[in-house]
MMTF fields as JSON, N, C-alpha, C and O atoms, coordinates in Angstrom:
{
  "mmtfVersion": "1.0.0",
  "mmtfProducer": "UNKNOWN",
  "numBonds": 487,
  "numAtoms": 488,
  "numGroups": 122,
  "numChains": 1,
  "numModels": 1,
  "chainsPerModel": [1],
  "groupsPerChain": [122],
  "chainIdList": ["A"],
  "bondAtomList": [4, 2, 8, 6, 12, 10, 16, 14, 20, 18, 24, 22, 28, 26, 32, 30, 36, 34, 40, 38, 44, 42, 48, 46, 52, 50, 56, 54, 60, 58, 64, 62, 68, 66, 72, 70, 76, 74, 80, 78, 84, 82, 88, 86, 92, 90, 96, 94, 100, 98, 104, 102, 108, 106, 112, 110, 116, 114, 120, 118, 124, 122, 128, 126, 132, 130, 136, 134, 140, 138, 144, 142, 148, 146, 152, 150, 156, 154, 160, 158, 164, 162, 168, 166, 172, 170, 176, 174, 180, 178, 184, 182, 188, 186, 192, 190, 196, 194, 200, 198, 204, 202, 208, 206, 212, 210, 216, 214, 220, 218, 224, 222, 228, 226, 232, 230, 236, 234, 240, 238, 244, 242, 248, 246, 252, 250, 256, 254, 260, 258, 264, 262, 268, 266, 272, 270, 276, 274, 280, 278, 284, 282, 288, 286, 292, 290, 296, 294, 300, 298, 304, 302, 308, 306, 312, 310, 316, 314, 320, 318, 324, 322, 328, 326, 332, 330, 336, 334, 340, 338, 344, 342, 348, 346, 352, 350, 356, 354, 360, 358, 364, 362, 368, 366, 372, 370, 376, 374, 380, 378, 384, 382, 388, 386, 392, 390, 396, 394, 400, 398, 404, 402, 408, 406, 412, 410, 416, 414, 420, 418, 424, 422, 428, 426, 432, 430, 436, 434, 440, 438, 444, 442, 448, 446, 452, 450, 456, 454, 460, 458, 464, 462, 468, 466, 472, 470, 476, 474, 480, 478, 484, 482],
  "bondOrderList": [1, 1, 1, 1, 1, 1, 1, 1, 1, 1, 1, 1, 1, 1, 1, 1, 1, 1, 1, 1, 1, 1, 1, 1, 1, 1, 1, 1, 1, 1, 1, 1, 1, 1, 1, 1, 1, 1, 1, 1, 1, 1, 1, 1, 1, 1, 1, 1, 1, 1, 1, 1, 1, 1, 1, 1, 1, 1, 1, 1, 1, 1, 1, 1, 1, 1, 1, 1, 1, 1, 1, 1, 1, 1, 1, 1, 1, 1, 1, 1, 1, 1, 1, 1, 1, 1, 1, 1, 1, 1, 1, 1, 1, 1, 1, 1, 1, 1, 1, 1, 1, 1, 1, 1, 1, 1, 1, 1, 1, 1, 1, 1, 1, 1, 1, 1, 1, 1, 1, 1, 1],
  "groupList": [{"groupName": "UNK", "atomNameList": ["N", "CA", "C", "O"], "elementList": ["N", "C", "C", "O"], "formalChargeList": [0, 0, 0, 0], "bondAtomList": [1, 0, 2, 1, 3, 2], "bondOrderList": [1, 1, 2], "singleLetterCode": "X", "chemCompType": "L-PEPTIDE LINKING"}],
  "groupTypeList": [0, 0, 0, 0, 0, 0, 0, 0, 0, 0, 0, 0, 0, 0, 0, 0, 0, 0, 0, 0, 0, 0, 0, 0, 0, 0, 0, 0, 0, 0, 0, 0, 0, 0, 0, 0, 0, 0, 0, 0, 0, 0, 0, 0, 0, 0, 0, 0, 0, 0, 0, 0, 0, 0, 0, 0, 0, 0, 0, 0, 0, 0, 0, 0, 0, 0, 0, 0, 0, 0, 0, 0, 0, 0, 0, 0, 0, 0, 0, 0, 0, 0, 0, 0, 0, 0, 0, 0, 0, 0, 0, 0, 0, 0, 0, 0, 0, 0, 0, 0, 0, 0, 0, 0, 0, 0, 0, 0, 0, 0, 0, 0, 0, 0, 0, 0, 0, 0, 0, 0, 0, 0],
  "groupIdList": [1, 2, 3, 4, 5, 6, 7, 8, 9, 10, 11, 12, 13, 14, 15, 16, 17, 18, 19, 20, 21, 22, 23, 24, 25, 26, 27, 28, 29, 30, 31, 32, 33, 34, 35, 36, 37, 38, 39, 40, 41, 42, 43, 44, 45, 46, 47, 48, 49, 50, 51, 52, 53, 54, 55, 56, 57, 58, 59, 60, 61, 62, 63, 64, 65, 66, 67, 68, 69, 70, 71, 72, 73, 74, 75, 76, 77, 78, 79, 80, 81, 82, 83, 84, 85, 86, 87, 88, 89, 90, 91, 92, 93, 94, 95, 96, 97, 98, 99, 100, 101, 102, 103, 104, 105, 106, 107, 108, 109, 110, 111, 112, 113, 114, 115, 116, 117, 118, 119, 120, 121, 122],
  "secStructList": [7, 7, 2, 2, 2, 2, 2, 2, 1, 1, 6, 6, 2, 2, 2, 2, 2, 6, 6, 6, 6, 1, 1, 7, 6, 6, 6, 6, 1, 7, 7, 7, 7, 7, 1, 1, 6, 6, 1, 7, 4, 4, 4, 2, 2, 2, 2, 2, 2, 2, 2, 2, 2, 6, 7, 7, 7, 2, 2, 2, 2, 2, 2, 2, 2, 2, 2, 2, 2, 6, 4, 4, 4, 1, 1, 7, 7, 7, 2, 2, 2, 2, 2, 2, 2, 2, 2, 2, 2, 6, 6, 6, 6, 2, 2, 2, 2, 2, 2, 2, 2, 2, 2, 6, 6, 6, 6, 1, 2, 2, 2, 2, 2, 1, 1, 2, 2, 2, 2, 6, 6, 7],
  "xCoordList": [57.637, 56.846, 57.142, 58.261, 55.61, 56.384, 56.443, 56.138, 57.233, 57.37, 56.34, 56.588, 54.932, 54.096, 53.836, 53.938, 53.431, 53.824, 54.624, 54.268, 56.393, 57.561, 56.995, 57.201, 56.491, 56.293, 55.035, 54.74, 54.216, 53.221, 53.313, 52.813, 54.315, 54.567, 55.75, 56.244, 56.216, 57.56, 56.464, 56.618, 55.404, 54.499, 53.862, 53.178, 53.782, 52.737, 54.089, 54.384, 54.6, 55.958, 56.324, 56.553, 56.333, 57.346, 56.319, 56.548, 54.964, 53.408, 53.23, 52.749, 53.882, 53.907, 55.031, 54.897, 56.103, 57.214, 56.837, 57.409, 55.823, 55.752, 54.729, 54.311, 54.067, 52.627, 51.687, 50.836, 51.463, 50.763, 48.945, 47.912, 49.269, 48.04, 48.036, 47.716, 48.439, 47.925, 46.783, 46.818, 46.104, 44.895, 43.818, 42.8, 43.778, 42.502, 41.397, 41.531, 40.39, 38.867, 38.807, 39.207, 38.566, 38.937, 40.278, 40.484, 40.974, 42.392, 42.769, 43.078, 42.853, 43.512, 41.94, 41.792, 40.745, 39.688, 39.663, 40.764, 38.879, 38.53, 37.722, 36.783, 38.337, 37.347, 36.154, 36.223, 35.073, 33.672, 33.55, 33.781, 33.347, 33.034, 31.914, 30.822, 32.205, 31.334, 30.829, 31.168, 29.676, 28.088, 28.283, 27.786, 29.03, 29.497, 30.366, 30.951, 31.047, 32.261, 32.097, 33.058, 31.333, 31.328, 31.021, 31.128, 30.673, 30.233, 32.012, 32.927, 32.133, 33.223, 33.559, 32.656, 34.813, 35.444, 35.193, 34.734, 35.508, 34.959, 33.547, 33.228, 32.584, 31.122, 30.615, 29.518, 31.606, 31.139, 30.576, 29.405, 31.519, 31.039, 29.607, 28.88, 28.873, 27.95, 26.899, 25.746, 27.204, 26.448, 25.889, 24.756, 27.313, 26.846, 26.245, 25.467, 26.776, 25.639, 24.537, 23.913, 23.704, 22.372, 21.642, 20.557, 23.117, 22.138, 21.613, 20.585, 22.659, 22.496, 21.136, 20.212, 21.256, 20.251, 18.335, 17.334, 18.273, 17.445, 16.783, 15.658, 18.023, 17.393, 17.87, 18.747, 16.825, 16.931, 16.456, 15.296, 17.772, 17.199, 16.004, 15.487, 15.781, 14.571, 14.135, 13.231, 15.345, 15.553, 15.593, 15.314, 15.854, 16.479, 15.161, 14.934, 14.237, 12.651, 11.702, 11.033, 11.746, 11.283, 11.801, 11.036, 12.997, 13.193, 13.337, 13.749, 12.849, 12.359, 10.817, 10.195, 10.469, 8.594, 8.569, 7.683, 9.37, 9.279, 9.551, 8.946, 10.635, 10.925, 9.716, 9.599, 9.025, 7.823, 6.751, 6.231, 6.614, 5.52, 5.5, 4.724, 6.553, 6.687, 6.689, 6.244, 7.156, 7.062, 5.921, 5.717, 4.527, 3.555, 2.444, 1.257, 3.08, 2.375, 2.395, 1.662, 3.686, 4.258, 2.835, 2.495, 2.508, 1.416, -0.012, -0.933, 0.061, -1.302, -2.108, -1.612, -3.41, -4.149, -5.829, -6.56, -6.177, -7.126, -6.866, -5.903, -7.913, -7.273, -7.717, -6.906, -8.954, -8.617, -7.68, -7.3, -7.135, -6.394, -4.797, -3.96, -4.53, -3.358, -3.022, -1.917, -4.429, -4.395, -4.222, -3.382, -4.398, -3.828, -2.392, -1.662, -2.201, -0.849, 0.088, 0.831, -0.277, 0.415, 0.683, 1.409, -0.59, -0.685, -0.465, -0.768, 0.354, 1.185, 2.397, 3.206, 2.684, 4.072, 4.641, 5.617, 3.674, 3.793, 4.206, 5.031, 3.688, 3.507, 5.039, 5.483, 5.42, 7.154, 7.419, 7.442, 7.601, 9.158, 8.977, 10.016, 7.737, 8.25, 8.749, 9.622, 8.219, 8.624, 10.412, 11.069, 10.814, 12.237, 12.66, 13.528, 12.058, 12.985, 13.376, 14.466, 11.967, 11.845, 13.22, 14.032, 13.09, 14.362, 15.645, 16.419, 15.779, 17.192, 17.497, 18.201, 17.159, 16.915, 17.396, 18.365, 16.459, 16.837, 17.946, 18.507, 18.815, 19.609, 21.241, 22.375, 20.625, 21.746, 22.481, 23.648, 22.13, 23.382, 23.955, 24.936, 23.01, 23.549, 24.72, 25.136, 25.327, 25.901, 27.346, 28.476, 26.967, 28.469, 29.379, 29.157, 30.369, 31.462, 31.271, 31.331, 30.966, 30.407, 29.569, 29.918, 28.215, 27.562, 28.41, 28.104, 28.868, 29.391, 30.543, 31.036, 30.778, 32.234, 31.338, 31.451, 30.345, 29.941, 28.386, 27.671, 27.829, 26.627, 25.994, 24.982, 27.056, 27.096, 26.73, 25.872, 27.48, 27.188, 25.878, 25.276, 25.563, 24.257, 23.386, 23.154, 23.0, 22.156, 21.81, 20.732, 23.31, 23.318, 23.106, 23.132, 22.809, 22.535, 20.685, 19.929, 20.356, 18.577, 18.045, 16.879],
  "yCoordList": [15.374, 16.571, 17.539, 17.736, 18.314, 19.439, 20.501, 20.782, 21.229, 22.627, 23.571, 24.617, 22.948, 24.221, 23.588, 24.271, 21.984, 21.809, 22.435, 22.716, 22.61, 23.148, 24.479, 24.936, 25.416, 26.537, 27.046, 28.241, 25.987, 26.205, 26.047, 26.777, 24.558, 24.594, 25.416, 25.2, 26.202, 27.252, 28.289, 29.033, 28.558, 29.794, 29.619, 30.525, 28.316, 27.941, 28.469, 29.605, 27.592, 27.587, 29.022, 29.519, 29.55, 31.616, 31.891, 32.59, 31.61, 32.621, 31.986, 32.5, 30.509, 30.174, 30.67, 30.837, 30.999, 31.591, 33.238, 33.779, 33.909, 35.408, 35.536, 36.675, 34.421, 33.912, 34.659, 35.188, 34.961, 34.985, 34.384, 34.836, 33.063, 32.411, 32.222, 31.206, 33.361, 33.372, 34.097, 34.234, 34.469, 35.305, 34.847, 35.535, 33.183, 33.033, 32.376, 31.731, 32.697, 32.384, 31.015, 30.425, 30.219, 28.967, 28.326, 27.113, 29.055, 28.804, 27.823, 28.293, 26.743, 25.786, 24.887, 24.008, 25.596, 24.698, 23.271, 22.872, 22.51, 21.172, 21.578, 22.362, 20.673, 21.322, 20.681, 19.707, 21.155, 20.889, 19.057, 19.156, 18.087, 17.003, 16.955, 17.518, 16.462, 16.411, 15.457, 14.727, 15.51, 14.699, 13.436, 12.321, 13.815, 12.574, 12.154, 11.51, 12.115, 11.295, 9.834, 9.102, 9.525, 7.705, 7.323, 6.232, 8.489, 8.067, 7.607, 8.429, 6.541, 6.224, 7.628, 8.328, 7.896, 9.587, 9.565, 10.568, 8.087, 8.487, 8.635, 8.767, 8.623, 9.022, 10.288, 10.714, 10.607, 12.15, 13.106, 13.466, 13.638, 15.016, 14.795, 15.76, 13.467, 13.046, 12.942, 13.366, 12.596, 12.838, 14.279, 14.634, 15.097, 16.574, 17.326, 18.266, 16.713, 17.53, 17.43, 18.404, 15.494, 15.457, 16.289, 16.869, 16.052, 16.519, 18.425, 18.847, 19.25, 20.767, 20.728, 21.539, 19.272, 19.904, 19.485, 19.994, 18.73, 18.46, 17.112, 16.667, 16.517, 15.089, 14.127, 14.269, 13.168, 12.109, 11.265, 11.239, 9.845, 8.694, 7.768, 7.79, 7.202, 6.813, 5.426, 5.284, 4.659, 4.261, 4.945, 4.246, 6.116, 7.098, 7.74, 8.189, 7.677, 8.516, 7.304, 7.414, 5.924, 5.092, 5.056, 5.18, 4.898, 4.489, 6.001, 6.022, 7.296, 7.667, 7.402, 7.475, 7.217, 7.356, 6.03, 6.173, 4.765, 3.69, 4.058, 3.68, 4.899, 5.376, 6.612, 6.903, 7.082, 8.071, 6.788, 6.253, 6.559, 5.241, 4.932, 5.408, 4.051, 3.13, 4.328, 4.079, 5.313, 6.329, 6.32, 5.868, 7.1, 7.159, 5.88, 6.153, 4.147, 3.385, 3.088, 2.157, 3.759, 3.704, 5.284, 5.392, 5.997, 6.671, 6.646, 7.454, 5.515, 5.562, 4.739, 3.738, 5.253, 4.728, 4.161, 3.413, 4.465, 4.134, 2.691, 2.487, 1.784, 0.198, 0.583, 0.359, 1.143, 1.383, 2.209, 1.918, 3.438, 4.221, 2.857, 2.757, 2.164, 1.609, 0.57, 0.537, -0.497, -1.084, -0.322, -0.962, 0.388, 1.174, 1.758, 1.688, 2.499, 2.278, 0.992, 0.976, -0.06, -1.02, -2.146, -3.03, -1.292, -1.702, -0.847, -1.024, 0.765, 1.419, 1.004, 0.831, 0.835, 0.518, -1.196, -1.378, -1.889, -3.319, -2.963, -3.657, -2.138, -2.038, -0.93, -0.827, -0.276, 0.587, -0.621, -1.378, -1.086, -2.278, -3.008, -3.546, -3.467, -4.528, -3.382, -3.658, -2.611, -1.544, -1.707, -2.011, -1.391, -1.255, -2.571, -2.782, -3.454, -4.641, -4.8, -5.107, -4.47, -4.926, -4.153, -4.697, -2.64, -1.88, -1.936, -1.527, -2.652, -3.197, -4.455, -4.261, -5.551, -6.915, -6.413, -6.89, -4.966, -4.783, -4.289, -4.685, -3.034, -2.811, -3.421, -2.974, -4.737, -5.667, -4.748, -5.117, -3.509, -3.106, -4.27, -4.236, -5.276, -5.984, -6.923, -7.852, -6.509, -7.415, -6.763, -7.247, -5.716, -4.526, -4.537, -4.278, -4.892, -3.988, -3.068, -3.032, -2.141, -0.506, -0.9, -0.664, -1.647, -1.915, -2.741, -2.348, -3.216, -4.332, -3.958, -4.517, -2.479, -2.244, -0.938, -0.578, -0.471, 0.773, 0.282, 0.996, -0.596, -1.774, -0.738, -0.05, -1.03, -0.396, 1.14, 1.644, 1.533, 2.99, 3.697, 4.468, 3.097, 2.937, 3.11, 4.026, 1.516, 1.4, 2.529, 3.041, 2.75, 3.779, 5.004, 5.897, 5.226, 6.742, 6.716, 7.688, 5.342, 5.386, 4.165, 3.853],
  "zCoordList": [-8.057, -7.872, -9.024, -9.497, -9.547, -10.816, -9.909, -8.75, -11.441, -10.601, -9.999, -9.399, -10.296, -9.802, -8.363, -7.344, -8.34, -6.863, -5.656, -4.512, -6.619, -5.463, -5.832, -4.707, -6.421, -5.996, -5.628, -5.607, -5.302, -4.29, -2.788, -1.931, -2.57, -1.312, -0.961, 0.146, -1.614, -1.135, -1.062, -0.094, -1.8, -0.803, -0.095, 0.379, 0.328, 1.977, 2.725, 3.097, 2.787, 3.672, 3.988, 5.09, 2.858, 3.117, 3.683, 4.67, 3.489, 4.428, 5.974, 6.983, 5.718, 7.516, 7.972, 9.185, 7.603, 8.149, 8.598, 9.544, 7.79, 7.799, 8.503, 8.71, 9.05, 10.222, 9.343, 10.058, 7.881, 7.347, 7.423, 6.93, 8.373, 8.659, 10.233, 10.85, 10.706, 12.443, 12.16, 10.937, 12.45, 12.201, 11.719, 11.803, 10.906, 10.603, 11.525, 12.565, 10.901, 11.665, 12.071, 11.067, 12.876, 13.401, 13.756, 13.723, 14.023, 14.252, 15.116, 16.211, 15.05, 16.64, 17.068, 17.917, 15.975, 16.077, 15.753, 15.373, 15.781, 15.121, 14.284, 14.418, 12.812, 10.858, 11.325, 12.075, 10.938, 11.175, 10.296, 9.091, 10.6, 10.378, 8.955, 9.03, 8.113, 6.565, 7.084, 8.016, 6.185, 6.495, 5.562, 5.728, 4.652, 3.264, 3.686, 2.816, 4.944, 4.922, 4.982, 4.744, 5.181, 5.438, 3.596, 3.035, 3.084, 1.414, 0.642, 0.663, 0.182, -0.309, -1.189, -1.647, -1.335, -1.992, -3.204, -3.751, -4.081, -5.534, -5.877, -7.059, -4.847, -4.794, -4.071, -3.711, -4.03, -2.83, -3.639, -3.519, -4.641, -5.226, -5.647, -5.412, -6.369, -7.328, -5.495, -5.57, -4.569, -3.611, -3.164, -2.839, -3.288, -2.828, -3.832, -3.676, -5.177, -6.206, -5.861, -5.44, -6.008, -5.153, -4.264, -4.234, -3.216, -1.887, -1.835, -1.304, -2.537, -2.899, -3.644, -3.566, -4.598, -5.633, -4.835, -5.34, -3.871, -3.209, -3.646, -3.419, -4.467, -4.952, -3.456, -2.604, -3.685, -2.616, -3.109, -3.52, -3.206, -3.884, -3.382, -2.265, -4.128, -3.554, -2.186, -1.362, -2.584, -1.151, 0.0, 0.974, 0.244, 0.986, 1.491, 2.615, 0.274, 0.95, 1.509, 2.537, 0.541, 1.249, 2.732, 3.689, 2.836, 4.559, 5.545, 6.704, 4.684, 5.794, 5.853, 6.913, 5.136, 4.965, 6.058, 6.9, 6.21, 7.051, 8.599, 9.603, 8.465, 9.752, 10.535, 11.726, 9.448, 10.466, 10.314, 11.294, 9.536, 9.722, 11.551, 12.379, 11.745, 12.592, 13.986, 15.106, 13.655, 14.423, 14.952, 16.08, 13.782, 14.294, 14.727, 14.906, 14.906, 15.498, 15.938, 16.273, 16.698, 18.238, 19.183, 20.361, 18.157, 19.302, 18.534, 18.652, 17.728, 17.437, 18.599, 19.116, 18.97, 20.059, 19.114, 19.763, 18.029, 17.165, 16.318, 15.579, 16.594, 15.923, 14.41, 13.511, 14.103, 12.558, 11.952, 10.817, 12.66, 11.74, 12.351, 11.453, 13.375, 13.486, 12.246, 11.704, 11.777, 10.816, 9.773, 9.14, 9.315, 8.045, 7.783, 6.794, 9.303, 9.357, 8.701, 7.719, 9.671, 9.219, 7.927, 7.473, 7.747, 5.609, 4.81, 3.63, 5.414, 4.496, 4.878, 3.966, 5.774, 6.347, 5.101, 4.373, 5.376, 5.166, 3.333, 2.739, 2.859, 1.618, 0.831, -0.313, 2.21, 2.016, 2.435, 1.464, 3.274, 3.161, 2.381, 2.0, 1.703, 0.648, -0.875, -1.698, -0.862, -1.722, -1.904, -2.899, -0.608, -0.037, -0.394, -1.24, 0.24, -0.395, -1.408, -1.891, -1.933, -3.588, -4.502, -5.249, -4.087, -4.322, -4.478, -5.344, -3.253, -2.804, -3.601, -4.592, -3.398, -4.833, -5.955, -6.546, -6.485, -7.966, -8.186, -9.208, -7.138, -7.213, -6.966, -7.141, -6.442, -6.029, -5.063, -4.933, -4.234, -3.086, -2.053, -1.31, -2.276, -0.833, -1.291, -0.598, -2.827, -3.046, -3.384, -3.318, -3.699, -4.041, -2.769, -1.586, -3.388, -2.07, -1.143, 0.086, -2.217, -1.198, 0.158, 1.314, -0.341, 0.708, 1.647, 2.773, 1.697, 2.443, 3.495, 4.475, 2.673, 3.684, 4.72, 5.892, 3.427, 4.837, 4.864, 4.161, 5.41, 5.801, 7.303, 7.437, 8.162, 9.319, 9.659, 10.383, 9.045, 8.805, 8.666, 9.414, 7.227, 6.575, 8.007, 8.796, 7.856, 9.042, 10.173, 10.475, 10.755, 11.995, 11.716, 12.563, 10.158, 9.883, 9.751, 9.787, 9.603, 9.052, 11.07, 11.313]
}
């Protein structure tokens, strides 16, 4: 450990001794749960830059555009507007596939360890 380490944790330590930190705002709470946590850590910050900056990759818009799709042909009651539905729909997942192929995710580690996750978040 250097020295600015030992004299950082000798001023946590003297401010928990002087209850310096009884008083703060959430005290004895549970830390609010991050939305990036399932994102492996050496990809987080380059995620939260994204996500602040309002970029969304494009897998990410395809499978929501798949997910209201399928949404709305679950209450479509019209057989022509349902067939169209299902030839925009037909035309994002192969999109998506096609995506996924090029990017090889299904073959990286990353995918493979948080697969699950993924999924349960889309």
């Amino acid at each position: 450990m250097d020295i600015f380490t030992q004299l950082a944790e000798e001023k946590i330590k003297q401010a928990i001794r002087n209850g310096d930190f009884d008083h703060l705002d959430g005290k004895g709470k549970p830390l609010k749960s991050d939305l990036l946590s399932h994102v492996p850590e050496d990809l987080r910050m380059s995620y939260r830059i994204m996500k602040n900056s309002g970029y969304l990759p494009e897998e990410v818009v395809l499978k929501k555009e798949i997910v209201s799709l399928c949404d709305l042909l679950k209450l479509c009651r019209d057989a022509a507007e349902k067939k169209q539905l299902e030839k925009r729909l037909s035309e994002k997942q192969l999109r998506f596939q096609m995506l996924m192929e090029k990017h090889q995710f299904k073959k990286t580690s990353g995918y493979k360890k948080y697969q699950h996750k993924l999924n349960r978040l889309f």
